[in-house]
BAMI-500694 format. One line per 8 residues: number of its first residue (from 1); their letters; for each residue x, y, z of C-alpha. Coordinates in steps of 0.5 Angstrom, whole numbers, plus 500, padded with zeros to 3 digits. Layout:
<sites>
NUM> A> X/Y/Z  ...;
</sites>
This chain:
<sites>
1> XXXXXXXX> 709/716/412  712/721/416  711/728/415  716/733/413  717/740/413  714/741/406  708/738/408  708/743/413;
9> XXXXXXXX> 708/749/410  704/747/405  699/745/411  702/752/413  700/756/407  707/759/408  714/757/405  719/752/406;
17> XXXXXXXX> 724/757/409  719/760/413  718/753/417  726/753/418  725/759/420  720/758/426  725/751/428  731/754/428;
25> XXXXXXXX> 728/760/433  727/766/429  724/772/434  722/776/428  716/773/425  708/775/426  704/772/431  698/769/426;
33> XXXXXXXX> 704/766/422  707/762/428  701/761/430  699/758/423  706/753/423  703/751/430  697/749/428  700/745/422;
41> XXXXXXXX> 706/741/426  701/740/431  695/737/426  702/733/422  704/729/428  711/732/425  718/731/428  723/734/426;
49> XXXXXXXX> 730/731/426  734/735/431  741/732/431  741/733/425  738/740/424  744/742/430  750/738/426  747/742/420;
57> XXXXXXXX> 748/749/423  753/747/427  749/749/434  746/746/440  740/750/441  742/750/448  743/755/452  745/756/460;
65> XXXXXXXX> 742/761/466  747/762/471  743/764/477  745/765/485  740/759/487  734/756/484  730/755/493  728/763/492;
73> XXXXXXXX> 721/767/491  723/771/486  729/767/481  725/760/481  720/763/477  724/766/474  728/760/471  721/758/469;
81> XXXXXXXX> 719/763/465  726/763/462  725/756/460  718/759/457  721/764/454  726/760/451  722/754/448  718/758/444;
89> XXXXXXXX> 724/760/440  726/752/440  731/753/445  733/749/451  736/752/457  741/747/462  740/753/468  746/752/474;
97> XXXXXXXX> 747/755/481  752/759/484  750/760/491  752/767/490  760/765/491  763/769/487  769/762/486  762/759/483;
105> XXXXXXXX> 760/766/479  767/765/476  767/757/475  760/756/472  763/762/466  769/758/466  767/751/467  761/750/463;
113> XXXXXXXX> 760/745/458  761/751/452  763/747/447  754/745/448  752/752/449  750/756/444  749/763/449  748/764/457;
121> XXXXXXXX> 744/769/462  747/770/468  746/773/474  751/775/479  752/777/486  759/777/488  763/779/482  765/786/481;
129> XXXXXXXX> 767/790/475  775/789/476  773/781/476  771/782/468  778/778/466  776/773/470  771/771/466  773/766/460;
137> XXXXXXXX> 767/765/455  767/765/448  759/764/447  755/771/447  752/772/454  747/777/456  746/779/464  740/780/467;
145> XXXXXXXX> 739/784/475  745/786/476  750/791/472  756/788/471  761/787/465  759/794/462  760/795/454  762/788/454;
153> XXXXXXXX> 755/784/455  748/785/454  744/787/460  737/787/462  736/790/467  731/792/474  729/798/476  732/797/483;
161> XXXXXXXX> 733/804/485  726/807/482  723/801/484  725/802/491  724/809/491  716/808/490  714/804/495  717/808/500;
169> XXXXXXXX> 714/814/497  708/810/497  709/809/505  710/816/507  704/818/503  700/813/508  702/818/513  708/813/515;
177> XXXXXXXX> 715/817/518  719/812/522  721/806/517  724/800/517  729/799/512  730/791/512  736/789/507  741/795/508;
185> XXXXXXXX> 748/791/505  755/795/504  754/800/498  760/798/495  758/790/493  755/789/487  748/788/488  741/791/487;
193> XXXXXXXX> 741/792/494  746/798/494  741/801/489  734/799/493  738/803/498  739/809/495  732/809/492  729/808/499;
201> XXXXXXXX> 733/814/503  732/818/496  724/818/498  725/819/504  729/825/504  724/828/499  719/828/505  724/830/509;
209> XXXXXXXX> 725/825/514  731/825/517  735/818/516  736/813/523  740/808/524  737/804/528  731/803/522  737/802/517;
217> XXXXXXXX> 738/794/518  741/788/515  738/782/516  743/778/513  740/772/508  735/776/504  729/770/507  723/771/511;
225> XXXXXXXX> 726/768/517  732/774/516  726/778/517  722/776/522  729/775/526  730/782/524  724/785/526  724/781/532;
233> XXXXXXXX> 731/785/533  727/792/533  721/791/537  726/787/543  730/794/542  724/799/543  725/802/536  720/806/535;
241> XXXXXXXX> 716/804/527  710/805/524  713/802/516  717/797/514  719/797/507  723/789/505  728/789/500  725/784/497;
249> XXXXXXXX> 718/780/499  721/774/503  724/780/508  716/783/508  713/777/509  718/775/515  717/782/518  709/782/518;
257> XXXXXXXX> 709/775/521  713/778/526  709/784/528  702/779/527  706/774/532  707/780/536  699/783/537  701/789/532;
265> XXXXXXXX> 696/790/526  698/790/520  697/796/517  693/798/522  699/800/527  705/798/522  704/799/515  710/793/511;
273> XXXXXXXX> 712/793/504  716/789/499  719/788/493  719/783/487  711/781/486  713/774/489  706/769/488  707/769/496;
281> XXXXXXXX> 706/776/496  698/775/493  696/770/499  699/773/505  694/775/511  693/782/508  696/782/501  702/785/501;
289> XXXXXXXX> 703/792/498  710/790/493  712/793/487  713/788/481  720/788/477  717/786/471  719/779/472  717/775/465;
297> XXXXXXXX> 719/782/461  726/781/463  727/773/462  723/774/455  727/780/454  733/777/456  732/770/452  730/775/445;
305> XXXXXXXX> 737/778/446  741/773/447  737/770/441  738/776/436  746/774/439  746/767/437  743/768/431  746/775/428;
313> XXXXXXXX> 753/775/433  756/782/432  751/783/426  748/785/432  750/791/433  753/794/440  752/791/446  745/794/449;
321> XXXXXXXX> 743/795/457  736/797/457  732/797/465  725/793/465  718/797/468  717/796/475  709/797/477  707/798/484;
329> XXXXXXXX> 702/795/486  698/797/492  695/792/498  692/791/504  699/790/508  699/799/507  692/800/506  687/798/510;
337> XXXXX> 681/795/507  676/801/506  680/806/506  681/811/500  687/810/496;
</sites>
């Protein structure tokens, strides 16, 4: 005979409700009790009748991830640790890309198949403040990276410009005074990159060092063939370096192959740093010296929100914009090896 969820919690040593309540992704219980529920599922063999769960509470327990693209460094493993976050609280996620457009940013909110989703993460790059009214979705929403819908959604944010700001400040501490700043966009668009710019040229202008334009360059797509065409871009036109700070870790690696390509020591004669702890950040040739946003704080953040959302909906309480940690982490790529940090 099949197991059934009394067996379970009697298994469990807790009650019946307690067992739904870890099925139907309940974020407020104790680690030892899930763990003790796990143990007792996995020991059952039980399986619980999920179509009839869902007609039951009248929800999918399938969320959406609207993401600019799934071929990235950083918002591949981002997705994945989305789906971790998610699964734990028996959730599913159906993850959708808009190749950073804003008619797909529009679409994907208004074209998604809401009458299955029970809540969606979201994560524009061409959508501004004014587009708000644009955006049909009757199920809660919670946005992470960027700032967009302000007092109208949860957001989970990064620390873009603080983030920015201590790499930097880390360069110019190992002596470096003529940055590169690879990935500068116009300020006006609604990305992080307005922000990473700020936080750059703040630390800068704490040191006193004055702003150059010619150390100020927009690569294009934020990839690391962008930044080693960009770099090359530098080092053709005789622009004086010692540093590069990349947007993000693609630009980095793309800049550092191409001073490597170039006969340059790195960080001997050019010091390089990113930004995002991508895996490829760890394996370079140095390790490149980047600043961790906290990547699987904001999916797990995220994840808990919009379950907190789906479970409590305005019982929630106001909607909350809270900013992620950032960590720098300090590699070869700034420091050479048996040099004193």
């Amino acid at each position: 005979m099949a197991a059934t969820m009394s067996d379970v919690a009697k298994a469990a040593g807790v009650s019946i409700k307690t067992v739904s309540n870890f099925f139907n992704g309940y974020p407020y219980m104790r680690a030892e009790t899930r763990a003790r529920i796990e143990a007792a599922v996995a020991e059952l063999g039980y399986r619980m009748n999920v179509s009839a769960r869902n007609l039951r509470s009248g929800r999918s327990r399938m969320i959406a991830l609207v993401i600019p693209e799934l071929d990235s460094a950083y918002l591949a493993p981002l997705a994945q640790d989305v789906i971790d976050a998610a699964d734990e609280l028996g959730l599913s996620v159906l993850v959708e890309t808009t190749a950073g457009r804003r008619d797909r940013e529009i679409g994907a909110l208004s074209g998604l198949h809401r009458q299955v989703l029970d809540g969606v993460i979201y994560e524009p790059l061409a959508l501004h403040q004014e587009d708000a009214d644009l955006i049909d979705l009757n199920v809660p929403l919670v946005m992470i990276g960027q700032r967009f819908l302000e007092g109208l959604a949860d957001q989970v944010l990064i620390a873009d410009r603080d983030a920015a700001h201590a790499a930097v400040a880390h360069l110019v501490e190992t002596g470096r005074r003529r940055i590169a700043l690879l990935g500068v966009r116009d300020a006006d668009e609604p990305s992080g990159s307005a922000l990473r710019q700020r936080g750059a040229e703040d630390a800068l202008a704490a040191a006193g060092i004055p702003l150059d334009p010619r150390l100020q360059v927009d690569p294009g797509p934020w990839r690391r063939e962008a930044g080693a065409a960009a770099m090359a871009r530098l080092l053709d036109d005789g622009v004086e370096l010692d540093a590069v700070f990349g947007f993000n870790d693609s630009l980095a690696l793309g800049a550092q192959w191409a001073l490597q390509e170039r006969g340059l020591r790195v960080p001997e004669d050019v010091a390089v740093a990113g930004l995002d702890d991508t895996e490829d950040s760890r394996f370079a040739q140095p390790p490149l010296t980047t600043v961790s946003p906290g990547r699987r704080a904001i999916a797990r953040r995220a994840v808990a929100m919009l379950a907190e959302r789906i479970e409590r909906g305005t019982d929630a309480g106001p909607f909350r914009s809270e900013t992620m940690g950032f960590e720098l982490l300090v590699r070869g790529s700034t420091v050479a090896r048996g040099v004193a940090r």
